[in-house]
GUPA-930231 format. One line per 5 residues: number of its first residue (from 0); their letters; for each residue y, z, x of C-alpha. Coordinates in steps of 0.05 Angstrom, whole numbers, plus 5000, padded with zeros to 4 digits. Layout:
REM residues N
NUM> A> Y Z X ~ ...
This chain:
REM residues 387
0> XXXXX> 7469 4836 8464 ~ 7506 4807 8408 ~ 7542 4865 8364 ~ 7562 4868 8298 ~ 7608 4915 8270
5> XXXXX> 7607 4940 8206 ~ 7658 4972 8155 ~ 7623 5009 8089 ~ 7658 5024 8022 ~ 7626 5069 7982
10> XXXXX> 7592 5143 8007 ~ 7547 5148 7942 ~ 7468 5152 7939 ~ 7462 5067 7957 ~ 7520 5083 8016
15> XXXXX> 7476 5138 8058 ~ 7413 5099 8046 ~ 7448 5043 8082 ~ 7476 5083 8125 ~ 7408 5107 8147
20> XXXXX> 7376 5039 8147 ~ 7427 5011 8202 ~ 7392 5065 8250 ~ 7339 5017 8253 ~ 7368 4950 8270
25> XXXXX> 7343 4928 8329 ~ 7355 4855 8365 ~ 7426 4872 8363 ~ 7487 4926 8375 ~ 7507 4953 8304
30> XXXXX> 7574 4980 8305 ~ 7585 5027 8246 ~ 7668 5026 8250 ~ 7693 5055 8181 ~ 7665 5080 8115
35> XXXXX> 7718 5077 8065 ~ 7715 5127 7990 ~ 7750 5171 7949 ~ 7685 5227 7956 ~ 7709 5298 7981
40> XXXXX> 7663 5296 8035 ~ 7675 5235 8060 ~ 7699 5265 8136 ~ 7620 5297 8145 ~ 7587 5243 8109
45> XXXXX> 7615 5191 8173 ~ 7598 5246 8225 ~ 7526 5246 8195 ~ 7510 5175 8187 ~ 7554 5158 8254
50> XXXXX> 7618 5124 8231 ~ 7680 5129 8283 ~ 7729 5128 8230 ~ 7731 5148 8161 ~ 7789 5127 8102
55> XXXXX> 7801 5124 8036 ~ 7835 5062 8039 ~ 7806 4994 8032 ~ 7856 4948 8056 ~ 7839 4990 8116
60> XXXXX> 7773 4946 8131 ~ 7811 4886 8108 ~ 7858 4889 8163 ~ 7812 4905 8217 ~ 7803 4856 8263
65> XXXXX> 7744 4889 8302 ~ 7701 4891 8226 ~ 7650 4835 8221 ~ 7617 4849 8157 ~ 7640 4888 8098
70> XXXXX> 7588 4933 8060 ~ 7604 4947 7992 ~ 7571 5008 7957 ~ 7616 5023 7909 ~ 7608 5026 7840
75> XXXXX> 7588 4960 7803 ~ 7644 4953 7764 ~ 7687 4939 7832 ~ 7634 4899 7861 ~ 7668 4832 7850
80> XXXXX> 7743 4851 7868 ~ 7721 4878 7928 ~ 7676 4819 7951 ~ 7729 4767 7924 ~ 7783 4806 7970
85> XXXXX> 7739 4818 8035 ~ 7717 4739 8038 ~ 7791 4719 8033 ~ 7805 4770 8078 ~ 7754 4721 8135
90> XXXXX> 7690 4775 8129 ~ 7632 4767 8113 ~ 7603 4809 8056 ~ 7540 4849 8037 ~ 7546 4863 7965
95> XXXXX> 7500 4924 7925 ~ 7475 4891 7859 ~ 7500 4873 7810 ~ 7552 4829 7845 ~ 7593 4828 7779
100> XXXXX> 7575 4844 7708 ~ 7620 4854 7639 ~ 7649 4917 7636 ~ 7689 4913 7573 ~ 7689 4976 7536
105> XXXXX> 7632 4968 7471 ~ 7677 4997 7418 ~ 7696 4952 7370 ~ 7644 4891 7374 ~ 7663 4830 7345
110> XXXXX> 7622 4768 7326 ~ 7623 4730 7388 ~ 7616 4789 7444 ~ 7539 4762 7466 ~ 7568 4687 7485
115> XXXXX> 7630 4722 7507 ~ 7595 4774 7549 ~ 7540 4718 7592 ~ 7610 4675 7582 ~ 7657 4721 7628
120> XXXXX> 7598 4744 7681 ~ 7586 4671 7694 ~ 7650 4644 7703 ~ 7671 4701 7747 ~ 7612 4687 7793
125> XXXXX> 7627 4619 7798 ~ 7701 4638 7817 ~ 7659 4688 7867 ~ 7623 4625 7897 ~ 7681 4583 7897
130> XXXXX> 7718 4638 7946 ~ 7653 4644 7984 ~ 7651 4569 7991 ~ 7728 4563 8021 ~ 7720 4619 8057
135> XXXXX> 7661 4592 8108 ~ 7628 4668 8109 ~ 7557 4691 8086 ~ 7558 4740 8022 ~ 7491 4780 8034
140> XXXXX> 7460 4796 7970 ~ 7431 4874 7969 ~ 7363 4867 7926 ~ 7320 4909 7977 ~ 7260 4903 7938
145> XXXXX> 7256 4823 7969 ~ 7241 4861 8040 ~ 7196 4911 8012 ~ 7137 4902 8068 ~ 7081 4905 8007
150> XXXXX> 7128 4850 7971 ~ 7130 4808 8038 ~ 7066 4809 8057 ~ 7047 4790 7987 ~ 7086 4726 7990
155> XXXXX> 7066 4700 8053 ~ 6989 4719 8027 ~ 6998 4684 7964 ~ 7037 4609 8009 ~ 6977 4613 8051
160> XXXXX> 6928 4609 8000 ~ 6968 4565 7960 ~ 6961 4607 7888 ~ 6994 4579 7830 ~ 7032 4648 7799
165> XXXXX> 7023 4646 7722 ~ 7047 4715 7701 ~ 7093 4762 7741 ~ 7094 4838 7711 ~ 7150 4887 7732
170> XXXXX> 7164 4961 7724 ~ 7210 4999 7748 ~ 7252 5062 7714 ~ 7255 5144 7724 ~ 7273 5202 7685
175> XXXXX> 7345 5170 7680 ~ 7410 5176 7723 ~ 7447 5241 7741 ~ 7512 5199 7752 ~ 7560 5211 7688
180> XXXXX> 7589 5138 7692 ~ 7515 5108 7685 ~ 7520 5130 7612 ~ 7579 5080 7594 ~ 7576 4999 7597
185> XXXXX> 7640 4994 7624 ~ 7630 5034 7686 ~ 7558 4996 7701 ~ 7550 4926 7660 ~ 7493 4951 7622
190> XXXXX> 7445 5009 7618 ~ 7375 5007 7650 ~ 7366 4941 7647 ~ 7431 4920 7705 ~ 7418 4982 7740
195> XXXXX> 7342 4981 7751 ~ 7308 4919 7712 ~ 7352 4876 7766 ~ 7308 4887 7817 ~ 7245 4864 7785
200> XXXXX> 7284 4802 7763 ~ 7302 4783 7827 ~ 7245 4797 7854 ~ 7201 4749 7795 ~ 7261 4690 7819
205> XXXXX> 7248 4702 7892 ~ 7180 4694 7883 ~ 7180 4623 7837 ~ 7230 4604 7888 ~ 7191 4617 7946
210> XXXXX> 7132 4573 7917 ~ 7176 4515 7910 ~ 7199 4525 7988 ~ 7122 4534 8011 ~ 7072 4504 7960
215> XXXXX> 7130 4454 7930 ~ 7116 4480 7863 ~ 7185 4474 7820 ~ 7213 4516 7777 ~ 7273 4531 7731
220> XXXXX> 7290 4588 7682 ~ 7277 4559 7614 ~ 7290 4620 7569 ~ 7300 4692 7555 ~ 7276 4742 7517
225> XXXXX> 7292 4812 7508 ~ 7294 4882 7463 ~ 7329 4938 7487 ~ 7346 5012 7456 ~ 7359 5082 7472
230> XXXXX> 7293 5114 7464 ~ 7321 5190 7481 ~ 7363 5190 7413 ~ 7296 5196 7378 ~ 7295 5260 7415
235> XXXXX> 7315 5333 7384 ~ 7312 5358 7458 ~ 7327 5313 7513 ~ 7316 5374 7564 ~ 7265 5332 7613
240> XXXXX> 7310 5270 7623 ~ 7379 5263 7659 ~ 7402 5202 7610 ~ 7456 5215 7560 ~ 7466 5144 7546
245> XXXXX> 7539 5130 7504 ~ 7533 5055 7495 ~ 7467 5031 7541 ~ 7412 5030 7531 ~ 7360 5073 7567
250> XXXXX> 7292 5020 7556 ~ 7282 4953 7560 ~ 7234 4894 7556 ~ 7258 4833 7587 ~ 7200 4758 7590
255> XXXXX> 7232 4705 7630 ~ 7198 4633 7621 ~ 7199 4587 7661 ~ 7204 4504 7656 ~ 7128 4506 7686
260> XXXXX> 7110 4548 7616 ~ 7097 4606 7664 ~ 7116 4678 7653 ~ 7152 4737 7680 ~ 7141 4804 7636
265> XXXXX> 7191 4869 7664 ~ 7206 4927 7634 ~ 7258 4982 7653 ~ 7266 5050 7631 ~ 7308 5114 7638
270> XXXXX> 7239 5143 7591 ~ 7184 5154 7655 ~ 7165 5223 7679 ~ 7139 5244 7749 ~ 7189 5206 7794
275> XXXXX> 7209 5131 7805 ~ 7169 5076 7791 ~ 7184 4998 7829 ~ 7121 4970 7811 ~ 7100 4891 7812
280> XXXXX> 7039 4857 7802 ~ 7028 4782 7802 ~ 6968 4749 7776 ~ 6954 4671 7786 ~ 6892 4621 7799
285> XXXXX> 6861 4645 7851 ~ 6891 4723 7866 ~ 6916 4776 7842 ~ 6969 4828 7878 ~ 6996 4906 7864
290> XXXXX> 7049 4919 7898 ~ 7062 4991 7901 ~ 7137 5018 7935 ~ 7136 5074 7894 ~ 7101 5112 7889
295> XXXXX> 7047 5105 7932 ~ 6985 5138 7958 ~ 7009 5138 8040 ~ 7011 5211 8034 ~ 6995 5254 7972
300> XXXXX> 7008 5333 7971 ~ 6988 5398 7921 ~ 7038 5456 7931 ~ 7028 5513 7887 ~ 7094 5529 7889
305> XXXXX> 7160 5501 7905 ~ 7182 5554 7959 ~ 7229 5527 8016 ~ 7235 5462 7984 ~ 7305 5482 7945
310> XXXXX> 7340 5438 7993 ~ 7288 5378 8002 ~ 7271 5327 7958 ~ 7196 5305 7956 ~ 7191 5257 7912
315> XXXXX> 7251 5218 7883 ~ 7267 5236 7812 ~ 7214 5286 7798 ~ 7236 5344 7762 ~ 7201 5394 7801
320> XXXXX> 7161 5400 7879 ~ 7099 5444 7855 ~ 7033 5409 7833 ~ 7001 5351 7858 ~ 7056 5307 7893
325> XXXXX> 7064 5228 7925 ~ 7120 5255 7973 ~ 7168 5201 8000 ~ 7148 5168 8061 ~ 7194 5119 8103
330> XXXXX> 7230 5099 8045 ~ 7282 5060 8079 ~ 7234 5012 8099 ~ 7181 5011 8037 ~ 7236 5000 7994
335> XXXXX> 7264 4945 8036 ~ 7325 4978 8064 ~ 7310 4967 8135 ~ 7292 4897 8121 ~ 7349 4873 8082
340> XXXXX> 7400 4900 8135 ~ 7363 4875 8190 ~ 7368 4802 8172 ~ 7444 4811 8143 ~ 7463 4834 8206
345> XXXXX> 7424 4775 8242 ~ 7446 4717 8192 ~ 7522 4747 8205 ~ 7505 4741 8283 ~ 7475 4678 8282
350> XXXXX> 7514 4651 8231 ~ 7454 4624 8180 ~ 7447 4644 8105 ~ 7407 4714 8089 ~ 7347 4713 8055
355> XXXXX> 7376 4747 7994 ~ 7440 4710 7979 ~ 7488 4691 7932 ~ 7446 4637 7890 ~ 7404 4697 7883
360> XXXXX> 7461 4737 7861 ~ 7484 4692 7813 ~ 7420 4669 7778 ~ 7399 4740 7764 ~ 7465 4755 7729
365> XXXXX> 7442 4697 7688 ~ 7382 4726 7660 ~ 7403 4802 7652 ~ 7472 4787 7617 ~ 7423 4716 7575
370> XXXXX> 7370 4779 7558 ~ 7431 4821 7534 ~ 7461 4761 7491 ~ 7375 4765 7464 ~ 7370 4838 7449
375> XXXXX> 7432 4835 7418 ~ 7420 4768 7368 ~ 7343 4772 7361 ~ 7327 4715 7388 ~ 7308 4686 7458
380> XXXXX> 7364 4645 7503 ~ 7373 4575 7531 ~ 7388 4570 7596 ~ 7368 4505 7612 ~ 7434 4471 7640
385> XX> 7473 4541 7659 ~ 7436 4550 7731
């Protein structure tokens, strides 16, 4: 049995669910070598997830041999030193979104920062995919709600029947992040757009994509339109949401068109109550699809109380576990966890591109940091000829 070994840096939320997820690979030995961060309990978070060696170095998993495929968890704003240094270092990458972003501090604004901003991201993922190119190694692109099973099934539903797609509709958002750094741009690239409104993006390109590979439908992103804001600062009491947003925003509404006049409508939000929402429906000719990862109905729960459950979380994001409940079921695989890792791991052994790769990477970069340069001048972007 062909094995891969892995090294992971980064022992945050997206690390452990990971972490988790390679429990399930199956087809192949997964080798979990060494998890490298600066976290305090770093030593028990290998024992739990079954590392054999744990360091806060990351020329560490550069230099070892025995590592196939470098994992990188981190926080976004080292996503694309990290990538750019494992690929010339001969591995082979998976990379958490976003796989770069602009993380300039927002003080002091001038005139040109929107072109600027989509500018920079661009031109450092090019430099990204001109490393990736020399290098001969796959860069595995993390958007796990491509191997969502509702999401899958969905797609090969809608290439059998052959449905022309005419409006996509995202959601996706919570009661906002407890992390500190996801209140500041230059830690994350954006607000709740980057951080959650990324995976409904991909997920409307994936699709259109998808229909051009099975139904030979083409597509191209024609333009971009978005609003953002910060919603809490209308608030005099923010005391049910974990946002403090500095200089993101917490809500936004981004439409992609496409060259075919179709549409893709997603919004993303740090402003829902009751636990996290990753929601897409897709309406066309001939069908119509809800895909629900959460939450869902698989298993719904009333609990008068919240006794024994100090320790256990029921539903993510929900600021209590009393009342009627949609507790979390196999999440690693509803999300897409499972899935995603399961064909990195395979396209490293068999040398073949992942599903979710950089292309992907790149062109959804284009759109977020185009439908910042929009919210930002009031008016929707170009970007015929970018992608």
């Amino acid at each position: 049995m062909k094995t891969v070994t892995v090294g992971m840096a980064g022992a945050g939320w997206a690390g452990a669910m990971h972490a988790r997820s390679y429990r399930k690979v199956y087809g192949l030995d997964c080798r979990l070598k060494t998890v490298c961060a600066l976290e305090d309990n770093l030593e028990e978070f290998a024992r739990r997830h079954g590392f054999e060696a744990a360091t806060d170095q990351f020329d560490d998993l550069l230099r070892d041999a025995e590592i196939d495929i470098i994992d990188v968890t981190t926080p976004p704003s080292l996503h694309a030193d990290m990538v750019s240094r494992a690929l010339r270092a001969g591995k082979n990458v998976i990379c958490e979104k976003p796989l770069t972003g602009f993380f300039a501090d927002r003080n002091g604004d001038n005139p040109d920062k929107p072109k600027r901003m989509l500018d920079a991201v661009m031109e450092e993922a090019g430099a990204i995919g001109h490393i990736l190119a020399e290098s001969g190694r796959r860069l595995c692109y993390a958007e796990n709600w491509l191997y969502s099973p509702p999401f899958v099934r969905m797609l090969d539903l809608l290439a059998v029947k052959r449905t022309q797609v005419i409006l996509i509709e995202g959601a996706t958002g919570h009661n906002g992040s407890h992390a500190p750094h996801a209140n500041y741009w230059k830690f994350n690239g954006g607000g709740a757009l980057i951080r959650q409104g990324i995976h409904p993006v991909a997920a409307a390109l994936h699709l259109k994509r998808r229909a051009r590979e099975t139904i030979g439908l083409e597509y191209a992103v024609a333009g971009v339109w978005c609003d953002c804001a910060r919603l809490t600062d209308t608030l005099p009491d923010k005391l049910h949401f974990a946002a403090r947003p500095v200089d993101v925003e917490d809500w936004a509404r981004v439409v992609i068109t496409f060259s075919d006049g179709t549409k893709a409508d997603i919004m993303a939000g740090d402003v829902l109550m009751g636990g996290i929402v990753n929601q897409l429906a897709v309406h066309g000719n001939d069908a119509s699809y809800y895909c629900n990862m959460t939450p869902n109905n698989l298993l719904e729960a009333y609990y008068p109380d919240a006794d024994g459950f100090d320790d256990i979380q029921i539903t993510e994001k929900a600021s209590h576990n009393a009342g009627w409940m949609s507790p979390l079921v196999a999440q690693e695989c509803l999300r897409g966890y499972e899935g995603q890792l399961q064909d990195f791991l395979e396209a490293v052994a068999a040398d073949r591109e992942p599903v979710s790769g950089f292309a992907l990477a790149r062109e959804t970069l284009a759109v977020i940091y185009a439908a910042y340069v929009s919210a930002e001048t009031g008016r929707p972007i170009d970007l015929r000829g970018m992608l």
